[in-house]
Each structure stands twice: as C-alpha cells, then as structure tokens.
C-alpha positions as CSV (number, residue, x, y, z in Angstrom):
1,X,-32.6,-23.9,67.0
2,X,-34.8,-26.1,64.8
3,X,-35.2,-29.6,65.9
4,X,-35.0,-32.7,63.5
5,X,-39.0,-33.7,63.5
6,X,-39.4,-37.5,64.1
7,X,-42.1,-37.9,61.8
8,X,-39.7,-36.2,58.6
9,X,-37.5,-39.5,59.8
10,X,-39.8,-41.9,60.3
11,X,-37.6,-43.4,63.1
12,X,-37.9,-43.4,66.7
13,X,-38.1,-40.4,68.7
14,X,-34.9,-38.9,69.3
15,X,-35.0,-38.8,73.0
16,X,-32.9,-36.6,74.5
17,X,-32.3,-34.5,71.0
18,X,-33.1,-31.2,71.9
19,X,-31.4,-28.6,74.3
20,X,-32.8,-26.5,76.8
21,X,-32.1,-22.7,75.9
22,X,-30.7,-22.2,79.2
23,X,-27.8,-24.8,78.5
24,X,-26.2,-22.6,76.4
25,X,-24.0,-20.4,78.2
26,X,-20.3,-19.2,78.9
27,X,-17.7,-21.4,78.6
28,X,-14.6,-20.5,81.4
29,X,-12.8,-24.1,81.3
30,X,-12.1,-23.9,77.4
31,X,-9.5,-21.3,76.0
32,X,-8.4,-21.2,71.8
33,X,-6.8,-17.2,72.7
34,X,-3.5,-17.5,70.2
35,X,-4.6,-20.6,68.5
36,X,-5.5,-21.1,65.2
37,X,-8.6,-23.0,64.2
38,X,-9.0,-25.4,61.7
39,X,-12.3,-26.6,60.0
40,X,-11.1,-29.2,57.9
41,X,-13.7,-29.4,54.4
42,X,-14.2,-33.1,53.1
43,X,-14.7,-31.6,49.6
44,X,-12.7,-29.5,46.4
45,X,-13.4,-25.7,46.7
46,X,-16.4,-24.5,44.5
47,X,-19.0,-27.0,45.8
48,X,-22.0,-27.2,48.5
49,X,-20.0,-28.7,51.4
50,X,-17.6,-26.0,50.3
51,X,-20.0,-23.1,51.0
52,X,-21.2,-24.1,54.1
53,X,-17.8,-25.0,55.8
54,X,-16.0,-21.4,54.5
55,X,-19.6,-19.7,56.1
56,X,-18.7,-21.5,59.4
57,X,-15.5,-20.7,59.2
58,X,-15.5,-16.7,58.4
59,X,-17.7,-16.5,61.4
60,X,-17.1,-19.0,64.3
61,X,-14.0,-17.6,66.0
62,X,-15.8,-14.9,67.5
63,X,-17.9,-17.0,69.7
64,X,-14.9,-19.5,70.7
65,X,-13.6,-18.8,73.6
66,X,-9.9,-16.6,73.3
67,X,-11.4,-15.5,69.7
68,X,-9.1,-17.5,67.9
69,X,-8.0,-17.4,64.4
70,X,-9.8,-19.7,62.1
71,X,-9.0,-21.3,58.4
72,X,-10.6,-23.5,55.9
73,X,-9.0,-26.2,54.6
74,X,-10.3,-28.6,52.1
75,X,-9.0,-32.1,52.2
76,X,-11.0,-33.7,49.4
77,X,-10.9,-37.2,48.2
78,X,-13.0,-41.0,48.6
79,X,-15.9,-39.1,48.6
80,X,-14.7,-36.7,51.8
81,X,-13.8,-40.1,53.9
82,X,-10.1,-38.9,53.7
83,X,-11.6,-35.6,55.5
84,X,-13.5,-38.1,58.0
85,X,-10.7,-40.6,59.0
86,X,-8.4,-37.5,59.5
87,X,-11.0,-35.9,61.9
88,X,-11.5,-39.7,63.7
89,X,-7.7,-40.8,63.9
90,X,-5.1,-38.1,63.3
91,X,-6.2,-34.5,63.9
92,X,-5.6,-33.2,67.2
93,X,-7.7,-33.7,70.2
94,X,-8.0,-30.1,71.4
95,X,-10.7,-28.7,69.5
96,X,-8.4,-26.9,67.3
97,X,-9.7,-28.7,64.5
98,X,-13.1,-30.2,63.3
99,X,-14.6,-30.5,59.9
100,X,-17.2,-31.6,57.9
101,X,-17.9,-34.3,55.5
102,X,-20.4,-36.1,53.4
103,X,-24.0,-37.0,55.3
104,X,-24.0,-40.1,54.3
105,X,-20.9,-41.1,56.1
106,X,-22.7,-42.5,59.2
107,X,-25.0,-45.0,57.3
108,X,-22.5,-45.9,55.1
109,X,-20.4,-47.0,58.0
110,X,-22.5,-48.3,59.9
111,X,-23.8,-50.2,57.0
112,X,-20.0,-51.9,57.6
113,X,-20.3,-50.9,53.1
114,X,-17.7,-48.4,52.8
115,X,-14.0,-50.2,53.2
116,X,-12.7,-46.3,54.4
117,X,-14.6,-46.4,57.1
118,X,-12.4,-47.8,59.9
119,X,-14.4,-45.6,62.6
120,X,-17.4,-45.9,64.6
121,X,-19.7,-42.6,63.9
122,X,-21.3,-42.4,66.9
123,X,-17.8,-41.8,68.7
124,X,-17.2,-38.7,66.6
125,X,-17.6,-35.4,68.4
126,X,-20.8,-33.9,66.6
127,X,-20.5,-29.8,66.6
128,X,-23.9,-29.5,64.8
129,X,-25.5,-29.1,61.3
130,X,-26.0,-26.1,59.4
131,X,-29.1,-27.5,57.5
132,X,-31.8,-29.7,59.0
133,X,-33.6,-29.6,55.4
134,X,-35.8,-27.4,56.1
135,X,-37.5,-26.3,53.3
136,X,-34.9,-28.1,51.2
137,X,-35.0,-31.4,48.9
138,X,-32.5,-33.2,47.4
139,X,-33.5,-33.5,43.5
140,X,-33.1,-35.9,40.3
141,X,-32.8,-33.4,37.6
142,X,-32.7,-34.0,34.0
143,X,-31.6,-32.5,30.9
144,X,-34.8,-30.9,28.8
145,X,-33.7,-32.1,25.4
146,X,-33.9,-35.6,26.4
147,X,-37.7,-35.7,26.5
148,X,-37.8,-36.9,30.1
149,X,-40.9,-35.4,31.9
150,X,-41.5,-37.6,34.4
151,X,-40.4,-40.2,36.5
152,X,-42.2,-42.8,34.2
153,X,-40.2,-41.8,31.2
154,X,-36.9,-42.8,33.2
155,X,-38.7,-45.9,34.1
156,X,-39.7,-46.8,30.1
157,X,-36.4,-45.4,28.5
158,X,-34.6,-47.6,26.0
159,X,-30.8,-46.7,27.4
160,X,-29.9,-45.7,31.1
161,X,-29.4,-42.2,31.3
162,X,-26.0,-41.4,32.4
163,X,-25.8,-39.6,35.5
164,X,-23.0,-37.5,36.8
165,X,-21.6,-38.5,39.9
166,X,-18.4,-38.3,41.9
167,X,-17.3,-41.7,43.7
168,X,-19.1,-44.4,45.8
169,X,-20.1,-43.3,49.1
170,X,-21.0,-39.9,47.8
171,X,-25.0,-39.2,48.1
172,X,-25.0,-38.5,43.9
173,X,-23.5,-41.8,43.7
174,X,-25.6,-43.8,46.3
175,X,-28.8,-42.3,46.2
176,X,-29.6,-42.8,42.4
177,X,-28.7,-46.3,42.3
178,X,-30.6,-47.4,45.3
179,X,-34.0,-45.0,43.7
180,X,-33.1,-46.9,40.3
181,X,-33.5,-50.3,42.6
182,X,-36.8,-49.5,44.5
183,X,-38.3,-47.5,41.2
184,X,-37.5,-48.8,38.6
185,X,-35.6,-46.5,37.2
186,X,-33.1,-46.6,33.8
187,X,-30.3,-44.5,35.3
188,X,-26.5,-45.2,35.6
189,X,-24.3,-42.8,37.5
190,X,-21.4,-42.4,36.0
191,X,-18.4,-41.7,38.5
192,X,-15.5,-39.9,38.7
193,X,-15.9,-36.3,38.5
194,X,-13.6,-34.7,40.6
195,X,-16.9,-32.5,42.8
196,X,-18.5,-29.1,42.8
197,X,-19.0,-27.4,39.4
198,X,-17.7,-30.1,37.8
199,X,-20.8,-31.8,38.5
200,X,-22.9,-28.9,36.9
201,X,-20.7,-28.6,33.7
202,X,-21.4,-32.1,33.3
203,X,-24.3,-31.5,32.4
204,X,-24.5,-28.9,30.8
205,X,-22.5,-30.2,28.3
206,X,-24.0,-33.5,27.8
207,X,-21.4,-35.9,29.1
208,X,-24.1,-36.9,31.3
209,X,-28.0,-36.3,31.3
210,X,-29.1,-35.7,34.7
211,X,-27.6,-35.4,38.5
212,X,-29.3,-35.2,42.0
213,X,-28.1,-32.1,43.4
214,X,-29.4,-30.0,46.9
215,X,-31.8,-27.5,45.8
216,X,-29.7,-24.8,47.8
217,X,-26.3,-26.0,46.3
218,X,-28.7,-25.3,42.9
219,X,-29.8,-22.2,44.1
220,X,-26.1,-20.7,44.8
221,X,-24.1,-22.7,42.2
222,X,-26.6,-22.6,39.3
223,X,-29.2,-19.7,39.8
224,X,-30.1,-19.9,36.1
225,X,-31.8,-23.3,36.7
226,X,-34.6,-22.1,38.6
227,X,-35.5,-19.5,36.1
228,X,-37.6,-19.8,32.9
229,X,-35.5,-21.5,30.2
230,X,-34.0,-23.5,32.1
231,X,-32.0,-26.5,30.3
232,X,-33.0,-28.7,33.1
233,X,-36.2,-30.2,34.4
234,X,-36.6,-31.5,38.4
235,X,-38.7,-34.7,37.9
236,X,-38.3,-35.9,41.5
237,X,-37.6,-34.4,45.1
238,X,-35.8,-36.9,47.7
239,X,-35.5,-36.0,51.8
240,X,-38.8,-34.3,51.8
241,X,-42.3,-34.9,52.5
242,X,-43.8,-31.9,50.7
243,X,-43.1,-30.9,47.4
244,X,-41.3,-27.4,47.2
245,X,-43.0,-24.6,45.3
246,X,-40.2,-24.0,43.1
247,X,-41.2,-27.7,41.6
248,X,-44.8,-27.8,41.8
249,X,-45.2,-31.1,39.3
250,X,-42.3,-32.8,40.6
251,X,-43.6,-35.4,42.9
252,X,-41.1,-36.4,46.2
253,X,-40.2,-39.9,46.5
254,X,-42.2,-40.9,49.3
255,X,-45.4,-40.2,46.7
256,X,-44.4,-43.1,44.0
257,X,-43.2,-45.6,46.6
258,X,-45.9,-48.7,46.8
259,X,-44.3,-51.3,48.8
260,X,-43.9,-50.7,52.9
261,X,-40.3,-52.6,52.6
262,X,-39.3,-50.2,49.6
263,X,-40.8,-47.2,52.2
264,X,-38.4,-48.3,55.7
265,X,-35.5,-48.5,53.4
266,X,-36.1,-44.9,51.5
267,X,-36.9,-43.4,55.3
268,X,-33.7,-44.8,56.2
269,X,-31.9,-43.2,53.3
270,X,-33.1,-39.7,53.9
271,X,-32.6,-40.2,57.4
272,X,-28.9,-38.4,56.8
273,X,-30.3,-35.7,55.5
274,X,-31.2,-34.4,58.6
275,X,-28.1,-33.7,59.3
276,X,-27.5,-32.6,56.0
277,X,-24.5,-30.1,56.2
278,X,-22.8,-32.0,59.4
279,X,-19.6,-30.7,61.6
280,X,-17.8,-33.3,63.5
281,X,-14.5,-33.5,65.7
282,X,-12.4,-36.2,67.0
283,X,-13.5,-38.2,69.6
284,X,-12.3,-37.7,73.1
285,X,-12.5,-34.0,73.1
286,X,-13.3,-32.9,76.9
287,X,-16.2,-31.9,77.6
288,X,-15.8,-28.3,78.2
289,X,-13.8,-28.2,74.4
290,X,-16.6,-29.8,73.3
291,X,-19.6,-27.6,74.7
292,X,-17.7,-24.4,73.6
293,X,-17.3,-25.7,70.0
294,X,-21.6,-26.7,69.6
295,X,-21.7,-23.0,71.5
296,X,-20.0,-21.2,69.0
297,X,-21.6,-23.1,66.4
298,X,-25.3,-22.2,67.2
299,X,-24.3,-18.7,68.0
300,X,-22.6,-18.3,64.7
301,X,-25.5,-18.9,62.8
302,X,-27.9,-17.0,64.9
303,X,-25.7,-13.9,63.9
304,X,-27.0,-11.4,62.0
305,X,-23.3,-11.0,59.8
306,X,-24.0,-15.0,59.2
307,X,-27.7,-14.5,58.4
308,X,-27.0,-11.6,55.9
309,X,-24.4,-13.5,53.9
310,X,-26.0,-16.7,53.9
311,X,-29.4,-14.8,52.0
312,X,-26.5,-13.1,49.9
313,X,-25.0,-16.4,48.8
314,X,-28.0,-18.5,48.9
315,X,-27.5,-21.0,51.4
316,X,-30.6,-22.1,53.2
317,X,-30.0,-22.6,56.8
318,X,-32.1,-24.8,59.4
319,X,-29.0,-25.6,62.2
320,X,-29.5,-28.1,64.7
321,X,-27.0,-28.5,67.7
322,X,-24.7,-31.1,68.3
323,X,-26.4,-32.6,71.1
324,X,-29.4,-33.2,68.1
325,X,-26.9,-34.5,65.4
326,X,-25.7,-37.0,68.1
327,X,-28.9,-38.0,68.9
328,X,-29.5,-39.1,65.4
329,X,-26.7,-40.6,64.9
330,X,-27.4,-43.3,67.8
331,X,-31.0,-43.7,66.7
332,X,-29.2,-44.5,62.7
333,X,-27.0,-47.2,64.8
334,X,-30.2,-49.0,66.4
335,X,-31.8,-49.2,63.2
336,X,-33.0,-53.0,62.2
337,X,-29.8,-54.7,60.6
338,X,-32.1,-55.8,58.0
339,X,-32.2,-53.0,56.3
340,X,-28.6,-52.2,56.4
341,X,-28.2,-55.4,54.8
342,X,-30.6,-54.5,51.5
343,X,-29.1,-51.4,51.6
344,X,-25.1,-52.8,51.1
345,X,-26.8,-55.6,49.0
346,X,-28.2,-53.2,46.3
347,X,-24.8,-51.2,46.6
348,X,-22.6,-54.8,45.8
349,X,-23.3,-54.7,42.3
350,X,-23.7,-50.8,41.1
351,X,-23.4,-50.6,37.4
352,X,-21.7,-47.2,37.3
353,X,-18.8,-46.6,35.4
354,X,-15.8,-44.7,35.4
355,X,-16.0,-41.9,32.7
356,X,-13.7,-42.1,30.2
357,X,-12.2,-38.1,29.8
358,X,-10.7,-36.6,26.8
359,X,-8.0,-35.1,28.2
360,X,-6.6,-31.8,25.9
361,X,-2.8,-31.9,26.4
362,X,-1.5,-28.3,25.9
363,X,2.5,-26.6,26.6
364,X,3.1,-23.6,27.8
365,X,3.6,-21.9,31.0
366,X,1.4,-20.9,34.3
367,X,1.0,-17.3,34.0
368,X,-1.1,-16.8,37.7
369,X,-1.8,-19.1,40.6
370,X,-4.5,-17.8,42.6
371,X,-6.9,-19.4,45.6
372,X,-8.1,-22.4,46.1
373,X,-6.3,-24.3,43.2
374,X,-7.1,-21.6,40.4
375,X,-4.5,-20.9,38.0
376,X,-4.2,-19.2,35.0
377,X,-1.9,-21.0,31.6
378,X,-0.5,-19.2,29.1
379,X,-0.8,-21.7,26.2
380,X,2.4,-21.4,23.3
381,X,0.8,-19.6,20.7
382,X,-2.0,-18.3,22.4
383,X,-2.6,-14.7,23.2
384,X,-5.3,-15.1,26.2
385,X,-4.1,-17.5,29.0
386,X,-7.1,-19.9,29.7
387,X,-8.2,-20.3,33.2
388,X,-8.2,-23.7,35.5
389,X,-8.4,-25.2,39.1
390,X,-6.2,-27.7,40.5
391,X,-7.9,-30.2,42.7
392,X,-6.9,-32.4,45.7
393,X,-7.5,-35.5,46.4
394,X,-5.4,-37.1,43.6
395,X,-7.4,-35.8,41.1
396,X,-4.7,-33.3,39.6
397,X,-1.0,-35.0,39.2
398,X,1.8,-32.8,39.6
399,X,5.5,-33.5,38.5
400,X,8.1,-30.7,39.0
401,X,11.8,-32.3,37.0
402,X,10.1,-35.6,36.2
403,X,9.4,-35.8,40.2
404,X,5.7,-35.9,42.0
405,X,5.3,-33.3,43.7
406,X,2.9,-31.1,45.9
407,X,0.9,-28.8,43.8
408,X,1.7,-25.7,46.7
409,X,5.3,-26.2,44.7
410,X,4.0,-24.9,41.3
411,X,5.2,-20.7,40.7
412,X,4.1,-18.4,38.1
413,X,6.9,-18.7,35.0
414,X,7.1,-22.2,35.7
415,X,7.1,-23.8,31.9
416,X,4.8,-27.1,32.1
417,X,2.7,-29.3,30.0
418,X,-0.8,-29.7,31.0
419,X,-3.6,-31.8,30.6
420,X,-7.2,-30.6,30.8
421,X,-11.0,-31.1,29.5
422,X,-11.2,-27.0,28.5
423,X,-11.3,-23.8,29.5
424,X,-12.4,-23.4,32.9
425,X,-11.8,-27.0,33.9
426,X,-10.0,-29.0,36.5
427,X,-6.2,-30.1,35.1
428,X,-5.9,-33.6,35.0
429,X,-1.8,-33.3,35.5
430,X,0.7,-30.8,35.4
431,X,4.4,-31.4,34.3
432,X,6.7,-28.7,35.1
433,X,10.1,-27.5,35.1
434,X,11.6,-25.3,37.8
C-alpha cells in the first residue's frame, strides 16, 4: 500500500490516512454470491480512465465476497460528472455498483465551479485509487514542427497554441488554463473532443498543437512518443516534484513558479492527483459493503494476474486505499477558501473554444458492429468498409426512421447515412433505416 506523502501535497498531514495491515481481513457480514457487479467508467472506451477501470474490473470479483460477476460500463459525458452524479444520486446503495471518474471532480466541486456538481465529495464512498503518481507526471506536450522547445517559447509566441481538450471540468481543460494564468503562457485549449484517442489524433494531425496528457496514459496509448523521432516534445511535467528520466530537460512546474501565492494555488491543483485514478460509490453504503469493496480493491492490485497485465499494458500502478483517498478528500475541503476563489475566478473567463469539425457525410450501410461502439461502414462505391466508434455521452446522434434513438438499436445491414472526421474516427451521427 503506498501512502500519499504530505510533502508531494503540500497540505496538511493526512491524519488518520493510512491503514494498519492487520485491518484488512475477511469480510462475513457482506455477500455479492449471484450478483452482478458494476464498475460504472466516467469516460468513452479507448482512453486512460478507460484502462484502469476495465483492469479493476477483470480482476475484482474474486476478492468480493460471493465472487460475483463483474462488468464495465462506460457512462461518459460533462467531463465523467454524468458518471459521478449517477454514482452520488441514482445507482444503488448495495455495493453492486461503484465507478470512477475524473480527479478533479472533488476540487471542482468543492470549488462550488462546476454547475453538475450537485454533491458533496466528501460523502461519496471512496474504494481507493489505482495510482498515487508515483513515479508518474502529468505533461504539456507539444508538437516538434512548431519550434516550441521550452516553456519560454510558449510564453513569447505570437498566437496561442491550440490545445486539444475535451470539456470544462476535465484536467486537459482546467489545468492548462490555470498554468497559462500563473505562467504566462500563450495557450488556448480548444474543447470538445469527444475523449481517449481522439485526443492523440488531435494532434497528430494538427488540429491542435499540443495536449497535457498522463505519462502512463502516453506510455499505453502512444508508445511511439517516448521513442526517438518522436513528433512530440514534453516541455513541462505537472503533479511531480522530480523530473522523470524519460524527460530529462523538461523542467516540472514547481521549478518555474516565483511567486508563493502562484505556489499554494499550483499545490492545490496537483493535490487531485494523488488520487489520480479514483474509485468511488454512493454514499450510505454500510459499513461492512463498504470495507469489503476497499478489501477487494487493494487485494486486486496486489495480485500477481493484475501485476502481470498492468506491466503488459503499461499502466503504472501506485494504489492507495480508500480510507487514504478519503482522507484527502477532507483535508481538499478544509483548504483556505481563498484559494478556491482564484482558482473559480481564473476559470470565469477561459478563452477556449469549441472546435469547429469538418464533418465527412458518407451513405452506405454498417457492415459490423463490434465492442465498445466500434463499427465497421460499408461506404456506396467503396470496396473496403472503413472502420469507426460510436461514443456516448451525446457525442454520436443516432436516428433509426427519422426517430432518436439508442445506438444498442443499430444492426448490421442497416442502410444509414453517416457523418464522420475519417477513417478510424468517432461518427458524429448516424441516420438509419430499419
């Protein structure tokens, strides 16, 4: 168990954080035997939240009590608060289903900034965190060809530098415009990519210049980054105090702040990150429900099947129990309310932009639907069908007969128009006939 080090988050100490070994024992009071398990993702399929809440998943339900069937299910959309006011207000109380959701979700709500959040965060049910950010860093990175080297050069650019970014609330969102307020910087995220690869394909192909990203979500997504030739370059690391030796010249953000004011309010924003890959239930669970669930999760990543995959798909795991991610939490609601109010000041006025997409309207007819939204469209006059993903969260509109419908409604045959950005891109909408 790795414990979230007061001096990484420049906060009080966390009294009370860590667990004694010997608490963690059987559970007899709590039973999930012929239940199904839910662990509800606050994100689209593909991306880092993504990951890490399938890895839970696929390996929890032997260490709940009853061994109980579990399933993923992603419930993207307002930047995973739709994921978090389900967990707070409508899913059931029984432990049957928890979830997880964007880090920032506690500061933003207890900043009172994000008009979703209707909940208190300190009454959720916290199961734990996958990643304490150990030997992780959340970084700005940049595309090569702009001639950005260095955090100065974003500071004496003539234009912002569009970033991509998914919606307000979200940490590639938030956390570039409040760096751009305390550095000086010239970038504008630029909002509403739908998540996950998207992100990446960005920038790849220059709609936008840069992104912060998780160096783990880099390392699994977009391996080919971290190798020589790279088209990107890391010019700053955020949510660490040391500089990882994968970016040797890329100096963190505490190194190029000045002003102590500038410093609380950056400590605050990394605080989150701590808690960087969160799982939360509802509030109210009993306590036995609740113990077996922060059980099952700290077991399930001490396993060696959890371990092994984990190194095979690159996530980098520090957990911390749920009895530690509470304990953070409290310590974010006692912070001074002076710096919750520069923090939702900076965020009134955001200058970042919708993007503007060039939708590609093609007819034809969906030749495959697979997992997670994929789907394969056999475009009139076209001998290969091209490949896409649906995505929740409103992102992709469906119409069956000039109807909306769910997109579970779409079968293979079905004859539709379709509106996308490319090959291997999210569909903007579908309209089908049955």
């Amino acid at each position: 168990m790795v414990s979230i080090p007061k001096v990484r988050l420049g906060l009080a100490a966390l009294a009370g954080a860590a667990v004694a070994a010997g608490s963690i024992g059987a559970v007899k009071a709590a039973d999930f035997k012929g239940k199904t398990v839910k662990v509800v993702i606050g994100y689209a399929a593909g991306g880092g939240y993504d990951r890490y809440g399938r890895q839970v998943a696929r390996h929890i339900g032997k260490y709940l009590p009853g061994k109980p069937n579990v399933l993923a299910q992603n419930r993207p959309g307002a930047g995973s608060y739709n994921a978090a006011n389900y967990l707070f207000y409508n899913a059931p109380k029984d432990g049957t289903e928890f979830g997880t959701f964007a880090r920032s979700v506690p500061i933003l709500a207890l900043a009172g900034k994000k008009s979703q959040a209707k909940f208190d965060p300190r009454k959720f049910t916290w199961i734990g965190t996958s990643s304490s950010y150990k030997g992780e860093a959340y970084v700005m990175v940049v595309r090569k060809d702009t001639g950005v080297k260095s955090i100065n050069d974003l500071r004496s650019l003539d234009r912002p530098l569009n970033f991509a970014a998914t919606s307000f609330g979200s940490d590639g969102t938030d956390v570039p415009i409040v760096l751009r307020e305390i550095l000086g910087l010239n970038i504008q995220p630029l909002r509403g990519y739908p998540g996950g690869n998207t992100l990446y394909l960005a920038v790849e192909r220059n709609e936008a210049q840069g992104r912060m990203t998780g160096y783990a979500s880099m390392k699994t997504a977009k391996p080919d980054w971290l190798l020589p030739g790279s088209p990107i370059r890391v010019v700053l690391q955020f949510a660490t105090q040391t500089r990882l030796p994968d970016f040797p010249e890329a100096p963190t953000a505490r190194e190029v702040i000045t002003k102590p004011e500038d410093r609380a309010l950056l400590e605050m924003l990394e605080a989150p990150f701590y808690m960087a890959r969160p799982f939360a239930a509802p509030p109210g669970l009993a306590p036995d429900v609740a113990k077996a669930l922060r059980v099952a999760f700290m077991k399930a990543h001490g396993d060696p099947a959890y371990k092994a995959e984990a190194k095979k798909f690159r996530l980098l795991t520090s957990p911390s129990s749920g009895e530690e991610v509470q304990a953070l939490v409290e310590r974010l609601g006692k912070i001074d309310r002076k710096l919750y109010d520069r923090y939702s000041k900076i965020l009134e006025n955001p200058k970042s932009p919708l993007r503007k997409v060039k939708w590609i309207k093609v007819s034809g007819a969906i030749d495959k639907i697979g997992k997670k939204g994929r789907f394969e469209f056999k475009v009139d006059g076209q001998a290969k069908a091209v490949k896409s993903r649906m995505a929740g969260g409103g992102y992709t509109k469906v119409q069956i007969n000039g109807k909306k419908a769910n997109r579970k409604k779409l079968k293979a045959g079905m004859k539709c128009e379709m509106w996308y950005e490319g090959p291997g891109s999210y569909a903007g909408k579908l309209e089908c006939k049955s």
